[in-house]
C-alpha positions in Angstrom: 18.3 7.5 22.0 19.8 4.1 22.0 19.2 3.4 18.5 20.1 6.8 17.7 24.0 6.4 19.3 23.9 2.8 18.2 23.5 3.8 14.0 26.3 6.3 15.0 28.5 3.3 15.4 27.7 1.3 12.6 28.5 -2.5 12.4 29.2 -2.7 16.1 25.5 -2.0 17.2 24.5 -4.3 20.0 22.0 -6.5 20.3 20.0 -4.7 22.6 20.1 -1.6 20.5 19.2 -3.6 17.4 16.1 -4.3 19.0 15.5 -1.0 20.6 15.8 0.5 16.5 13.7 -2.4 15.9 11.1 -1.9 18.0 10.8 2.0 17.6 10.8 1.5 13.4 7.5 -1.3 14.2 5.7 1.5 16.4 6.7 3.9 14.0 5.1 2.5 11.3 2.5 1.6 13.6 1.7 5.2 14.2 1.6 5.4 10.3 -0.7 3.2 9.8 -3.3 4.4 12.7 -2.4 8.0 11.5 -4.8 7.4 8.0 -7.4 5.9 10.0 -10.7 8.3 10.5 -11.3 8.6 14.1 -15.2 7.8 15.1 -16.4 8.8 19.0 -16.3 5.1 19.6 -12.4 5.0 18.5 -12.0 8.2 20.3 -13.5 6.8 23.7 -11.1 3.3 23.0 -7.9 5.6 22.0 -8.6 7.0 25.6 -8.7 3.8 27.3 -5.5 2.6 25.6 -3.8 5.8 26.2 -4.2 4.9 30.0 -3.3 1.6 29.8 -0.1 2.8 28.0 0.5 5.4 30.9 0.1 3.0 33.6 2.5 1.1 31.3 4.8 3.2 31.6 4.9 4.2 35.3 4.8 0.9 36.0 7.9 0.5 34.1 9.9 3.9 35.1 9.6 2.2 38.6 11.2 -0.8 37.7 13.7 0.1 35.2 14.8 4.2 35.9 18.3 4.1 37.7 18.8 0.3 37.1 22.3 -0.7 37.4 23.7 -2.4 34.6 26.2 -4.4 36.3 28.9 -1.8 34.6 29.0 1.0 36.5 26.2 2.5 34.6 22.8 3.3 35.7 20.1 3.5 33.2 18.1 6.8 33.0 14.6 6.4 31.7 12.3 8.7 30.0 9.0 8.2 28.3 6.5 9.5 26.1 2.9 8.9 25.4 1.5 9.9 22.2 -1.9 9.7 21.1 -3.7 10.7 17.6 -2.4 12.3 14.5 1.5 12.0 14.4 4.1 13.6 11.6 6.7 11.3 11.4 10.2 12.0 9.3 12.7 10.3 8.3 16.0 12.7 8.4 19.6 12.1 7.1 21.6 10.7 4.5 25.1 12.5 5.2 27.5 9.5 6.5 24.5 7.6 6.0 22.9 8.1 9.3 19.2 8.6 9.9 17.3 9.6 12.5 13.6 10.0 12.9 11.4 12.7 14.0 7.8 12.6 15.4 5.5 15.1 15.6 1.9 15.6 16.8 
């Protein structure tokens, strides 16, 4: 969502949400990428352990980071997803030339 309300304001992105859009376009294409791979039971069994690493990831991280102050009055709300296997991904836009993504799976 950072990215998204950070493209809306064109040349005056942060740097923070320069590397947010950064970071979600590399796991994007990430997701591409592992999307055209054929998934064997060994894979399978791996995908699983990396999916719980990710989640423990991620708890570990909601508890240190969900209603952080920033120092300007503003608390940051955090919310995470998990995805795992074959993913959809779109790229959407054009009008005023923004572009958002969409990922489905």
């Amino acid at each position: 969502e950072v990215a998204s309300r950070a493209a809306r304001g064109g040349k005056r992105m942060s740097a923070a949400a320069k590397a947010t859009k950064a970071a979600a376009e590399a796991a994007m294409q990430a997701a591409r990428e592992a999307a055209e791979v054929a998934v064997t039971e060994q894979e399978a069994d791996a995908m699983c352990q990396a999916v719980l690493l990710a989640c423990q990831c991620c708890l570990d991280l909601h508890a240190r980071l969900h209603n952080f102050d920033t120092g300007t009055g503003n608390r940051l709300s955090l919310h995470i997803g998990v995805g795992a296997g074959t993913v959809s991904i779109l790229q959407v836009g054009g009008i005023y030339d923004r572009w958002e993504y969409v990922v489905a799976g």
